[in-house]
Each structure stands twice: as structure tokens, then as C-alpha cells.
mmCIF file of the N, C-alpha and C atoms, coordinates in Angstrom:
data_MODEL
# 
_entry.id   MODEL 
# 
loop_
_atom_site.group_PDB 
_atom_site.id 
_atom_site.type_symbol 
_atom_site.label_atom_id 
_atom_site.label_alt_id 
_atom_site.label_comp_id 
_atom_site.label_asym_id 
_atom_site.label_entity_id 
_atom_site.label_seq_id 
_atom_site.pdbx_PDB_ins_code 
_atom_site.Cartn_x 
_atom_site.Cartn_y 
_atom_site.Cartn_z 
_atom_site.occupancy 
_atom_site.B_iso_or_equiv 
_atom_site.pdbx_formal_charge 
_atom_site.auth_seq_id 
_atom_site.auth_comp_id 
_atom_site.auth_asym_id 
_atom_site.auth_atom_id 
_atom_site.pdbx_PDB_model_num 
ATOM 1   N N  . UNK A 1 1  ? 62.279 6.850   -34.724 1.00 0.00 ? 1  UNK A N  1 
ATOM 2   C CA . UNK A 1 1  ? 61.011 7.377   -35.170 1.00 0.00 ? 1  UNK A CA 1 
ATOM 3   C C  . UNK A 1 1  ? 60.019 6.257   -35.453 1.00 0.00 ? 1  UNK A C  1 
ATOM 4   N N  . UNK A 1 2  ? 60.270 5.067   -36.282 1.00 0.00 ? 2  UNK A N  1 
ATOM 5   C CA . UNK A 1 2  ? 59.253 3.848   -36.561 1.00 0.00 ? 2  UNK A CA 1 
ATOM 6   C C  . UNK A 1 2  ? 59.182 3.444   -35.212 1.00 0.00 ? 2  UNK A C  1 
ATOM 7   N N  . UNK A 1 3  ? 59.908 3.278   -34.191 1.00 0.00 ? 3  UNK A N  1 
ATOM 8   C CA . UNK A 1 3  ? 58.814 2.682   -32.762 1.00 0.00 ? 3  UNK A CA 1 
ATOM 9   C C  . UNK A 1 3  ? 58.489 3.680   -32.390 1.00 0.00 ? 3  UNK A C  1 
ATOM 10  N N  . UNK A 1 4  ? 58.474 4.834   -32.212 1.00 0.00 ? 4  UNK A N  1 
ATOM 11  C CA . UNK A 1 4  ? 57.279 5.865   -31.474 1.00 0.00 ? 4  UNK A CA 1 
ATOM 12  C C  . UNK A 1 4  ? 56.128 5.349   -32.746 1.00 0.00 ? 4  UNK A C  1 
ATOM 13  N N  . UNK A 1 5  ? 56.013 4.987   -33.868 1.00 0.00 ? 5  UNK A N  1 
ATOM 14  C CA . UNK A 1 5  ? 54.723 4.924   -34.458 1.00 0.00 ? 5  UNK A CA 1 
ATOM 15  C C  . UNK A 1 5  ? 54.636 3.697   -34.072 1.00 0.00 ? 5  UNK A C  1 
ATOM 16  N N  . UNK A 1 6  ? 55.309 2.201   -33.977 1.00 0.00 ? 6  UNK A N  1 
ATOM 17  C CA . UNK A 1 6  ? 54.680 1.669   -33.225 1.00 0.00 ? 6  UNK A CA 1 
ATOM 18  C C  . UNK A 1 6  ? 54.204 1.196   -32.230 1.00 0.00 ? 6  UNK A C  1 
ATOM 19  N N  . UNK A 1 7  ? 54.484 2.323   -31.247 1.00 0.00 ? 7  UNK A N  1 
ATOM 20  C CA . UNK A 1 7  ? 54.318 2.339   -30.105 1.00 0.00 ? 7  UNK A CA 1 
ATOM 21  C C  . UNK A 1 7  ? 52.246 2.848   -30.062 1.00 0.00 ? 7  UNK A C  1 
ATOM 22  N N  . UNK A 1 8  ? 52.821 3.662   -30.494 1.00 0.00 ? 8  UNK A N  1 
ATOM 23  C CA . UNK A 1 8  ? 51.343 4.667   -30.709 1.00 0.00 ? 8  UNK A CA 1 
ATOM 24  C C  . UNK A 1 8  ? 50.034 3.522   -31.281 1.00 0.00 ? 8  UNK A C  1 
ATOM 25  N N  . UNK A 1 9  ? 50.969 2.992   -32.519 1.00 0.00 ? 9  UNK A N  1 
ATOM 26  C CA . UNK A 1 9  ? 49.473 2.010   -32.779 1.00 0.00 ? 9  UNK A CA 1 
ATOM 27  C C  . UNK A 1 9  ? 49.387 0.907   -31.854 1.00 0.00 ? 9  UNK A C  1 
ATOM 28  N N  . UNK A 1 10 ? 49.868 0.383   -31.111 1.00 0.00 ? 10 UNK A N  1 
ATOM 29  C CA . UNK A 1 10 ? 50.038 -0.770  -30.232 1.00 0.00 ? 10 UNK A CA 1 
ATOM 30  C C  . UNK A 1 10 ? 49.398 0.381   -29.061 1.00 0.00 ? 10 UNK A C  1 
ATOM 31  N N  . UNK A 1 11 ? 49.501 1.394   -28.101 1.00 0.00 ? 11 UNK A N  1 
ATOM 32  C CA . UNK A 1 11 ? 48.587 2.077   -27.650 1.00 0.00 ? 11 UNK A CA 1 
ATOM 33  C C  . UNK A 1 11 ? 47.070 2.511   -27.972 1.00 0.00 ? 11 UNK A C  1 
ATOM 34  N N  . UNK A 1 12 ? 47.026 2.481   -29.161 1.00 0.00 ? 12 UNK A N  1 
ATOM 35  C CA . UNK A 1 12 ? 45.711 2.939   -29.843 1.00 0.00 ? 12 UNK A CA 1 
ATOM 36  C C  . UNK A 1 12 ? 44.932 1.847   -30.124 1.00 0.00 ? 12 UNK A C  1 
ATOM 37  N N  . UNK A 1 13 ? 45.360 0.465   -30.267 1.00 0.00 ? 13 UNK A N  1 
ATOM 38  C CA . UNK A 1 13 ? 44.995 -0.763  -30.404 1.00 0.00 ? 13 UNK A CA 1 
ATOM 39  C C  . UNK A 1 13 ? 44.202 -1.266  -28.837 1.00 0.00 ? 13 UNK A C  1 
ATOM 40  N N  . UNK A 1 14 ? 45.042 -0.856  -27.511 1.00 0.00 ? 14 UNK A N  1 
ATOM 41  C CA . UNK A 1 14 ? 45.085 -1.219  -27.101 1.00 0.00 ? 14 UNK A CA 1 
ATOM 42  C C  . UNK A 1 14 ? 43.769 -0.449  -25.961 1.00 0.00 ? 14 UNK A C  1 
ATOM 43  N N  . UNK A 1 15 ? 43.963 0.947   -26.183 1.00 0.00 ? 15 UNK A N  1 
ATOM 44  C CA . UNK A 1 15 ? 43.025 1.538   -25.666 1.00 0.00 ? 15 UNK A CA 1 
ATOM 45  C C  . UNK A 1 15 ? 41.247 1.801   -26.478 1.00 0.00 ? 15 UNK A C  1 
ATOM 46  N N  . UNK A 1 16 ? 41.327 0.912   -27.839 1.00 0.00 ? 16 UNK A N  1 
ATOM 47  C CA . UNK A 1 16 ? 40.344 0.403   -28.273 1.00 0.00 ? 16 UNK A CA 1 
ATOM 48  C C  . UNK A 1 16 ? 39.687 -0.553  -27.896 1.00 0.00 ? 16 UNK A C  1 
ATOM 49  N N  . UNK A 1 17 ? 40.588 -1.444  -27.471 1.00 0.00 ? 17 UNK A N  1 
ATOM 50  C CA . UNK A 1 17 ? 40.232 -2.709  -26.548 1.00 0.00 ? 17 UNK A CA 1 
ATOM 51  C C  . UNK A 1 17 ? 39.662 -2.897  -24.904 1.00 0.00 ? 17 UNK A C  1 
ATOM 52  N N  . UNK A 1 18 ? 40.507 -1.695  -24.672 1.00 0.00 ? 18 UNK A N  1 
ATOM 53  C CA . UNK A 1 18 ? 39.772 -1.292  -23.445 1.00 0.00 ? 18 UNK A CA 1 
ATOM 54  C C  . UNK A 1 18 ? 38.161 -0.600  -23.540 1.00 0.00 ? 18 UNK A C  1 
ATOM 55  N N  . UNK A 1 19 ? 38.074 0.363   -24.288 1.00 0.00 ? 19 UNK A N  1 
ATOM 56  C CA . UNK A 1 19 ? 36.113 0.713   -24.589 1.00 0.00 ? 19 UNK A CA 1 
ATOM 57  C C  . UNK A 1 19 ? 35.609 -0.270  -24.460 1.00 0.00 ? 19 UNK A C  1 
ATOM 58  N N  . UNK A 1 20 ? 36.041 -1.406  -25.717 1.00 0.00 ? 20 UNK A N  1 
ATOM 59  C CA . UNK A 1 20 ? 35.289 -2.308  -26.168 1.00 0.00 ? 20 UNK A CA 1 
ATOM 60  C C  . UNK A 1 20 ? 34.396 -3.434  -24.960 1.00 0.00 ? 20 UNK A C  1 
ATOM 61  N N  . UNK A 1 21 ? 35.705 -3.475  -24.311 1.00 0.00 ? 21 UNK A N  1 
ATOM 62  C CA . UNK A 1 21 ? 35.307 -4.228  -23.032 1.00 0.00 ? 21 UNK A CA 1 
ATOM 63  C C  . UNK A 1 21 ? 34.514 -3.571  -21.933 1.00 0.00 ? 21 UNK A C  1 
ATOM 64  N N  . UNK A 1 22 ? 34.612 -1.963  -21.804 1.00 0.00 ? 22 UNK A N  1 
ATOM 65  C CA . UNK A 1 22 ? 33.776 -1.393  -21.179 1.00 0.00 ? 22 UNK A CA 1 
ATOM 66  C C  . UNK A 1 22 ? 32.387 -1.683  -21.445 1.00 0.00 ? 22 UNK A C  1 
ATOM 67  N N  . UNK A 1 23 ? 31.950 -1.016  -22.833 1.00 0.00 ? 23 UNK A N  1 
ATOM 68  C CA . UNK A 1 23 ? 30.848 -1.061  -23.114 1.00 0.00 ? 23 UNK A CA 1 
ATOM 69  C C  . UNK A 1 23 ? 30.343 -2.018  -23.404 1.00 0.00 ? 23 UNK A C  1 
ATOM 70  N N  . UNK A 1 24 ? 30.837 -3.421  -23.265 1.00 0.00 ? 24 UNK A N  1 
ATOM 71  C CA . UNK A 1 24 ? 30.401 -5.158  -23.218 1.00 0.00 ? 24 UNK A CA 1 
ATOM 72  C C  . UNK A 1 24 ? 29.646 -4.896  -21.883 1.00 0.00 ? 24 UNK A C  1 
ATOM 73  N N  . UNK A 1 25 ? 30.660 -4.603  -20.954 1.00 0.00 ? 25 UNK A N  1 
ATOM 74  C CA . UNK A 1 25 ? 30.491 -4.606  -19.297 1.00 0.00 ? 25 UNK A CA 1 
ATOM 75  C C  . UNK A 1 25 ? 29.172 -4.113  -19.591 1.00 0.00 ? 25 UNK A C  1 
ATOM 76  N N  . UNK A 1 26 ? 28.622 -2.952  -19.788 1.00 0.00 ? 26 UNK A N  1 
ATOM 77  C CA . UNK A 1 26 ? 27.743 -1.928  -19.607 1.00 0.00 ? 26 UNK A CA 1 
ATOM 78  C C  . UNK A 1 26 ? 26.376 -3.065  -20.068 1.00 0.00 ? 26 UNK A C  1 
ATOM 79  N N  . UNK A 1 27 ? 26.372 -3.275  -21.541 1.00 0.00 ? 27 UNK A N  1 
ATOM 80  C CA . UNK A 1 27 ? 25.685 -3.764  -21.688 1.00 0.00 ? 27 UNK A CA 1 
ATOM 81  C C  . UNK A 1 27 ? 24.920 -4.888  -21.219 1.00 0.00 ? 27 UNK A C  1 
ATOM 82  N N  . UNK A 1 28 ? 26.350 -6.183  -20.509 1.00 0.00 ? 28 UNK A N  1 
ATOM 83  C CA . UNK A 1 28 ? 25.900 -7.357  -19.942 1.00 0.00 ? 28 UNK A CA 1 
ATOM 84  C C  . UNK A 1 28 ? 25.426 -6.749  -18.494 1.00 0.00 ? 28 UNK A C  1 
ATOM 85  N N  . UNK A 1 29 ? 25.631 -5.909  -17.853 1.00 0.00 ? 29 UNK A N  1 
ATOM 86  C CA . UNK A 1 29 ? 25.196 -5.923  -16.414 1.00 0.00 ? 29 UNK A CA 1 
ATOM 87  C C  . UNK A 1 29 ? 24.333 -4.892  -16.569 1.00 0.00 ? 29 UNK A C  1 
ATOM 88  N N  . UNK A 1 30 ? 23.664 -4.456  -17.186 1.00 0.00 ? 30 UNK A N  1 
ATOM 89  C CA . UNK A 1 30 ? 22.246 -3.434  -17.465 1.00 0.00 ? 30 UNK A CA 1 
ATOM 90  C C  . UNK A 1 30 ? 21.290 -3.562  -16.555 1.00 0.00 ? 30 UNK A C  1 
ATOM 91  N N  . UNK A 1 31 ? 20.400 -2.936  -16.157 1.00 0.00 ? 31 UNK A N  1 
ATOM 92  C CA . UNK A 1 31 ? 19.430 -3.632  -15.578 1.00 0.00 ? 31 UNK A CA 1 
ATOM 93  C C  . UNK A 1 31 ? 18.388 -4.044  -16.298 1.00 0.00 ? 31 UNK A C  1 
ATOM 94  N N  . UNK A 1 32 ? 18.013 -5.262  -15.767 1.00 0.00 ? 32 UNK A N  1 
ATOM 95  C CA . UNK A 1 32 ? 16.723 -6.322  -16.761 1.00 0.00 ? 32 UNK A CA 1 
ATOM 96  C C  . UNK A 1 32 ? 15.096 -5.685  -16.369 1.00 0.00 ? 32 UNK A C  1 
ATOM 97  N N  . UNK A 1 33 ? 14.460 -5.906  -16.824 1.00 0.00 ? 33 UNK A N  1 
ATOM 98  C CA . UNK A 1 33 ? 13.082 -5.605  -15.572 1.00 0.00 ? 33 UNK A CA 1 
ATOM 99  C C  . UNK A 1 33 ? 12.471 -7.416  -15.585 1.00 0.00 ? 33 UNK A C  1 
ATOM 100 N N  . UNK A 1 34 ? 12.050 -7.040  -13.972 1.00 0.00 ? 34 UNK A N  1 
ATOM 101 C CA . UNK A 1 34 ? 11.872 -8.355  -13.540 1.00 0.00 ? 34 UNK A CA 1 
ATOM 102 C C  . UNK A 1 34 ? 10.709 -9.003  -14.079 1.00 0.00 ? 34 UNK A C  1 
ATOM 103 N N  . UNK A 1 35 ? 10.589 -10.535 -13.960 1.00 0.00 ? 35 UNK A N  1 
ATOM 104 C CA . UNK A 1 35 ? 9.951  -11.013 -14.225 1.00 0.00 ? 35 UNK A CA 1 
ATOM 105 C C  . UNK A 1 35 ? 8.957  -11.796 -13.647 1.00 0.00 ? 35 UNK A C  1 
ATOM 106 N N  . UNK A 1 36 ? 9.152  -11.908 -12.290 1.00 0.00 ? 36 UNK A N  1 
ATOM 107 C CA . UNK A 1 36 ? 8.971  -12.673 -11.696 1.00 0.00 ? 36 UNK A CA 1 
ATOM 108 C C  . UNK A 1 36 ? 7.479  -12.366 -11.149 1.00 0.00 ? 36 UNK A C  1 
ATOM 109 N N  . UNK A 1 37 ? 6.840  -12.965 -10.240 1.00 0.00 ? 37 UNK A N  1 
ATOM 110 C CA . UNK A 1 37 ? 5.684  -12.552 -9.884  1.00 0.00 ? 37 UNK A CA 1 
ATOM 111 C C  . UNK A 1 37 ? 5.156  -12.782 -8.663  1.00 0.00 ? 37 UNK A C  1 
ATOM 112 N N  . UNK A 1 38 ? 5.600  -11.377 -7.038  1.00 0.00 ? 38 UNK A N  1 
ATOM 113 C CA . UNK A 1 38 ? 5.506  -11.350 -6.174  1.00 0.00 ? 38 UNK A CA 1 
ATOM 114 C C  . UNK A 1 38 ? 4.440  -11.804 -5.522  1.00 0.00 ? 38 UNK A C  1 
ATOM 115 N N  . UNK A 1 39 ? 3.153  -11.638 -5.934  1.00 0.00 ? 39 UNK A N  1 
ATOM 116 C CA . UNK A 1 39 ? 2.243  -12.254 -5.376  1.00 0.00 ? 39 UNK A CA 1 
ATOM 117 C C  . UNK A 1 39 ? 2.084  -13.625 -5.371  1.00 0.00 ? 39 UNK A C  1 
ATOM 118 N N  . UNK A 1 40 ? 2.874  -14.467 -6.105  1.00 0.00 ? 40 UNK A N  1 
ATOM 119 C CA . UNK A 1 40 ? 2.975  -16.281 -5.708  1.00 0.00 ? 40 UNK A CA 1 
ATOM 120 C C  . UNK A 1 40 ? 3.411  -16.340 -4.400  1.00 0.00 ? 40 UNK A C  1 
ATOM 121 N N  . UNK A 1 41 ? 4.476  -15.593 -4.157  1.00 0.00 ? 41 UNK A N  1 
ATOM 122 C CA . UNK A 1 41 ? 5.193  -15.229 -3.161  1.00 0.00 ? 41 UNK A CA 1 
ATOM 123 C C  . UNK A 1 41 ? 4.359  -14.983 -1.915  1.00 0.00 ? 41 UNK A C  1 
ATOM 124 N N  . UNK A 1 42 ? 3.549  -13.879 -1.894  1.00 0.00 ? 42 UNK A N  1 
ATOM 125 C CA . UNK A 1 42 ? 2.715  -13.501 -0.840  1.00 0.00 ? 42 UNK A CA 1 
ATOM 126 C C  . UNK A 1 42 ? 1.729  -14.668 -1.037  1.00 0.00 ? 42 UNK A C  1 
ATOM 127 N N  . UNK A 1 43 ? 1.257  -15.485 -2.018  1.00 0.00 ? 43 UNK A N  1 
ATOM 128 C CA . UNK A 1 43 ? 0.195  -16.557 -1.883  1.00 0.00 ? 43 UNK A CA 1 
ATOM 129 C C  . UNK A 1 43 ? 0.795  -17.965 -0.642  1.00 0.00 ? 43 UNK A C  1 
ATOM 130 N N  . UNK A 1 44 ? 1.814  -17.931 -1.240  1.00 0.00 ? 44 UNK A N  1 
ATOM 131 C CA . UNK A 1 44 ? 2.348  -19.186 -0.455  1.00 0.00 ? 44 UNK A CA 1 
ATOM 132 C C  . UNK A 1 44 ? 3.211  -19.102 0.911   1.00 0.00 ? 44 UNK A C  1 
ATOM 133 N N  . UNK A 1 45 ? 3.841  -17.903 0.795   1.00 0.00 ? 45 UNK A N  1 
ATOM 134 C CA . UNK A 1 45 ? 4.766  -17.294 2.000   1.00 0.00 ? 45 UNK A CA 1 
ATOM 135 C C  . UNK A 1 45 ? 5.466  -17.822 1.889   1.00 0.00 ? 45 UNK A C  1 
ATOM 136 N N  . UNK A 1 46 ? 6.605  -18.110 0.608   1.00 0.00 ? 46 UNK A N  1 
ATOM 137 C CA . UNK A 1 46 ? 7.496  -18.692 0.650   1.00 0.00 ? 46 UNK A CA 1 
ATOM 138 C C  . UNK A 1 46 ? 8.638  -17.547 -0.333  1.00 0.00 ? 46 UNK A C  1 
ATOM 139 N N  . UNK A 1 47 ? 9.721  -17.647 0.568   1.00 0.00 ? 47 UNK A N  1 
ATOM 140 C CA . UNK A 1 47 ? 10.736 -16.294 -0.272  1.00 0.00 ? 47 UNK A CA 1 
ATOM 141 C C  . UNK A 1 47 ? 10.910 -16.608 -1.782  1.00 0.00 ? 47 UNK A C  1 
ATOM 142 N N  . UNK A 1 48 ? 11.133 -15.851 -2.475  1.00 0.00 ? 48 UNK A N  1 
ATOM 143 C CA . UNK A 1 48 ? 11.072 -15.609 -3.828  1.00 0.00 ? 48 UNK A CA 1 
ATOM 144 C C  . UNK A 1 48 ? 12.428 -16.935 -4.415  1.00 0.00 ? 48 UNK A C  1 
ATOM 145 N N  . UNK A 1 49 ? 13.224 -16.886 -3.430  1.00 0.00 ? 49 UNK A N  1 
ATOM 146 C CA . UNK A 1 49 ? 14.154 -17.554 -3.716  1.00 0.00 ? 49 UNK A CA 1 
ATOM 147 C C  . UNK A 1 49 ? 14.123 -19.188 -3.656  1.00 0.00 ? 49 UNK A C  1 
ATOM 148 N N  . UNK A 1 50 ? 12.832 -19.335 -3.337  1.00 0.00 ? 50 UNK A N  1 
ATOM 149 C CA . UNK A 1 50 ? 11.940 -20.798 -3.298  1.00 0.00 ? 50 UNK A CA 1 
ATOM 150 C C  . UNK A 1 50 ? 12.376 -21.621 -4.417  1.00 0.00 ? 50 UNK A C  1 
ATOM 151 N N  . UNK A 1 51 ? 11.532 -20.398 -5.328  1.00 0.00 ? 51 UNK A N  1 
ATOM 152 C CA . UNK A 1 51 ? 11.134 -21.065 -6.750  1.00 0.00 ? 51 UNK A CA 1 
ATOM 153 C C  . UNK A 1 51 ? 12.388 -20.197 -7.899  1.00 0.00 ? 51 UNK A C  1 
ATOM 154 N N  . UNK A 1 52 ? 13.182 -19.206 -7.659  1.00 0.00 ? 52 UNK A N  1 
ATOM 155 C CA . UNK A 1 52 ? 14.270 -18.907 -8.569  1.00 0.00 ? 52 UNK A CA 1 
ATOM 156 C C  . UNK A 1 52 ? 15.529 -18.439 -7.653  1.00 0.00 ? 52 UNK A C  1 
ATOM 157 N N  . UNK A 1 53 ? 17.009 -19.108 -8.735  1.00 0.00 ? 53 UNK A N  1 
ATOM 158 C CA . UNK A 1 53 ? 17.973 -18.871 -8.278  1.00 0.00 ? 53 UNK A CA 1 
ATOM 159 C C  . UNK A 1 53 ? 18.473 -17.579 -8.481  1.00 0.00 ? 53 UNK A C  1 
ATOM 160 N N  . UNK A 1 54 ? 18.087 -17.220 -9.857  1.00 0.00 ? 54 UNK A N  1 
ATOM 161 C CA . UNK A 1 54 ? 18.560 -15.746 -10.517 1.00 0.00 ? 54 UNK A CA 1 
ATOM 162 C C  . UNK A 1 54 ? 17.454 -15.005 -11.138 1.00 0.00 ? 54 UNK A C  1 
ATOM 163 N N  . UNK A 1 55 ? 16.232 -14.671 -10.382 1.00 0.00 ? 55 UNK A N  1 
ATOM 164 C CA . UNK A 1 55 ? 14.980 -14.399 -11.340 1.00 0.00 ? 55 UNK A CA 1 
ATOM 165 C C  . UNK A 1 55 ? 15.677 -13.875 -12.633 1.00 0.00 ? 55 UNK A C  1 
ATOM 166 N N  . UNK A 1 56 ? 14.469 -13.733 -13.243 1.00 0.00 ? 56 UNK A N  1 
ATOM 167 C CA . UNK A 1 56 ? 13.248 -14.658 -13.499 1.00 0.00 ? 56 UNK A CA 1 
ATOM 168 C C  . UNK A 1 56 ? 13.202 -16.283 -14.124 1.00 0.00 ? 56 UNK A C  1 
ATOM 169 N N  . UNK A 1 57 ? 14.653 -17.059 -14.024 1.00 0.00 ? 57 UNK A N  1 
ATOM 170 C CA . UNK A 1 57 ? 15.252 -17.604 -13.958 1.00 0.00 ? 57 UNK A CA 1 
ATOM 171 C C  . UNK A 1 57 ? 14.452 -19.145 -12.807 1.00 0.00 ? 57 UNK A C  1 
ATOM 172 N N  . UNK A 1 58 ? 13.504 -19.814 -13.210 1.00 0.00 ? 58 UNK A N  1 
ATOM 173 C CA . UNK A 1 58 ? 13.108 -20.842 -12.105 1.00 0.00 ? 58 UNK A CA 1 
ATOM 174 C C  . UNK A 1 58 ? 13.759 -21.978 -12.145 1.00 0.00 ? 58 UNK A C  1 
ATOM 175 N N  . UNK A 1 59 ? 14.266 -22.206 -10.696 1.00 0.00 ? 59 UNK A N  1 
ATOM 176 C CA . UNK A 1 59 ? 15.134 -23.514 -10.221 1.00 0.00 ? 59 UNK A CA 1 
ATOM 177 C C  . UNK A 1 59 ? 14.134 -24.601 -10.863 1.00 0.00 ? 59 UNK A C  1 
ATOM 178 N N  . UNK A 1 60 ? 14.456 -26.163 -10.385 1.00 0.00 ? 60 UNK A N  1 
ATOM 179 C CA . UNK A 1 60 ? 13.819 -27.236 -10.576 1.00 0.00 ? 60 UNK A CA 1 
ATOM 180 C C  . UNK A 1 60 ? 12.555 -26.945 -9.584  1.00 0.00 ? 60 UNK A C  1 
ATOM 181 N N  . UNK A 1 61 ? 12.349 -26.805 -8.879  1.00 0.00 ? 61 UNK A N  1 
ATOM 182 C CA . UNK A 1 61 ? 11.074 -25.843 -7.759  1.00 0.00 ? 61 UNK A CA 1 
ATOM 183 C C  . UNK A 1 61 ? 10.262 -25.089 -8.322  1.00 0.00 ? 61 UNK A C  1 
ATOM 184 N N  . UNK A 1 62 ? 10.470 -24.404 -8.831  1.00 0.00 ? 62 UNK A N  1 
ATOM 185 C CA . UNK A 1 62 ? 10.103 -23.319 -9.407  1.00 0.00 ? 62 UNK A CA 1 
ATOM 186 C C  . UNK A 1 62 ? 9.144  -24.409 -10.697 1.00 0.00 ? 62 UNK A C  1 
ATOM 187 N N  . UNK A 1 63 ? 9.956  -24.528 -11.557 1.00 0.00 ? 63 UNK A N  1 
ATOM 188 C CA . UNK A 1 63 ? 9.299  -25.213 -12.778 1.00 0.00 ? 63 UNK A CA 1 
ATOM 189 C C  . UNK A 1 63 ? 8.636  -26.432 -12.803 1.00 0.00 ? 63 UNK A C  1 
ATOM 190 N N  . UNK A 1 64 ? 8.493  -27.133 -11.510 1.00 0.00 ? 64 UNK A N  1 
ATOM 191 C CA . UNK A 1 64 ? 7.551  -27.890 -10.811 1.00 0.00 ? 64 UNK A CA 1 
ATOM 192 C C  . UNK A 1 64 ? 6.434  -27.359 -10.131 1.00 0.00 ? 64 UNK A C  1 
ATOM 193 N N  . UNK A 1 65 ? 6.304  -25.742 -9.610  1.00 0.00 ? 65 UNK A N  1 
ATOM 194 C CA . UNK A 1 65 ? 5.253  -25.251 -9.313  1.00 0.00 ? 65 UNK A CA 1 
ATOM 195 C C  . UNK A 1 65 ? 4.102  -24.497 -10.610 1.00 0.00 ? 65 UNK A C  1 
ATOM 196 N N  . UNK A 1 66 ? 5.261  -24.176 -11.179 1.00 0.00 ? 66 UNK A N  1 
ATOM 197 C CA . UNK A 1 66 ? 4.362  -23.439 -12.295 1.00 0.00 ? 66 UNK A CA 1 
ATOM 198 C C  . UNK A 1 66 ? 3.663  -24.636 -13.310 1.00 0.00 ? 66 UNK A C  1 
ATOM 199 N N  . UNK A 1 67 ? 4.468  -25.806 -13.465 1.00 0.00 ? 67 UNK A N  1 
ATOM 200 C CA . UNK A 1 67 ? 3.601  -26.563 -14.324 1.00 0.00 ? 67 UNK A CA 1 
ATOM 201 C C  . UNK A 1 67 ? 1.879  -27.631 -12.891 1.00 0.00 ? 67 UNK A C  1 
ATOM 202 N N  . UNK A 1 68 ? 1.924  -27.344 -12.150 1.00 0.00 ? 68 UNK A N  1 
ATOM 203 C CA . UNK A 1 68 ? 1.581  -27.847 -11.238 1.00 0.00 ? 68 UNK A CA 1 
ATOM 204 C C  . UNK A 1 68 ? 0.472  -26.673 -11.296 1.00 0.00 ? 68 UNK A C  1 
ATOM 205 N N  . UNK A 1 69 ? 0.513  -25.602 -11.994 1.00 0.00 ? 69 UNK A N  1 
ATOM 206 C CA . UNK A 1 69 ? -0.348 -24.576 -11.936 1.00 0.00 ? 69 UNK A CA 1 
ATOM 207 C C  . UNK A 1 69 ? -1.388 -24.472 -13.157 1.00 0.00 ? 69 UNK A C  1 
ATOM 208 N N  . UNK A 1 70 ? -0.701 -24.987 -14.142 1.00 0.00 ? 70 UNK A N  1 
ATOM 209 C CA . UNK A 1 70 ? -1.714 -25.211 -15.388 1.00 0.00 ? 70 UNK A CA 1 
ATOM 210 C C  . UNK A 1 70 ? -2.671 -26.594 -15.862 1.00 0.00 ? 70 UNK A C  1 
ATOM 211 N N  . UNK A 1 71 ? -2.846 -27.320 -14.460 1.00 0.00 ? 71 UNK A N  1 
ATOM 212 C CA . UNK A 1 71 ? -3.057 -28.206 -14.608 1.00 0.00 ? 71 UNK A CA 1 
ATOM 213 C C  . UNK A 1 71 ? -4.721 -28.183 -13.695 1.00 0.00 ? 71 UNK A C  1 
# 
């Protein structure tokens, strides 16, 4: 009888752990809204992926054009 109960809490432990990690998942892969800004893109004709690796996210390219822009 004591390992069916600890069986049960070592199941119940365990399928807590499983949500938990679900709803991590859920949260980290959400969708973001973008940031980025297509018309640089259409200004220069250069793919988006020019100036970022993971929008809105700018490579070394990227953060060499935009400061190159406030100047």
C-alpha cells in the first residue's frame, strides 16, 4: 500500500513537471510582433536579412546602418 502512494506522488510530481514545461514552451515561442522596418528594405533593395539575423534583432550591419542614419 505505501508504494502505490508513492508511486502516485512521484506520478503527480512528475506530471506537474510536465505542464510546467509546456506552458514555459508556450510562453517562450509566442509570437512577438515585429519590429523591424520593411521599407529600409524596399529603400535599399537589400533582403531584410542584410541588416538582422533574428529580427528585430540587428547584426553588426544592421547597427552600422542605423547609426549611419542619425548622423
Amino acid at each position: 500500500m505505501q508504494d502505490a502512494k508513492v508511486m502516485t506522488a512521484i506520478l503527480a510530481g512528475a506530471a506537474g513537471m510536465a505542464a510546467a514545461v509546456v506552458v514555459a514552451g508556450a510562453i517562450v515561442l509566442a509570437p512577438q510582433p515585429a519590429k523591424a522596418n520593411p521599407s529600409i528594405a524596399q529603400k535599399t533593395g537589400q533582403p531584410c536579412t542584410k541588416c538582422h539575423t533574428a529580427p528585430p534583432k540587428l547584426n553588426a550591419y544592421g547597427e552600422n546602418y542605423k547609426k549611419s542614419l542619425k548622423k
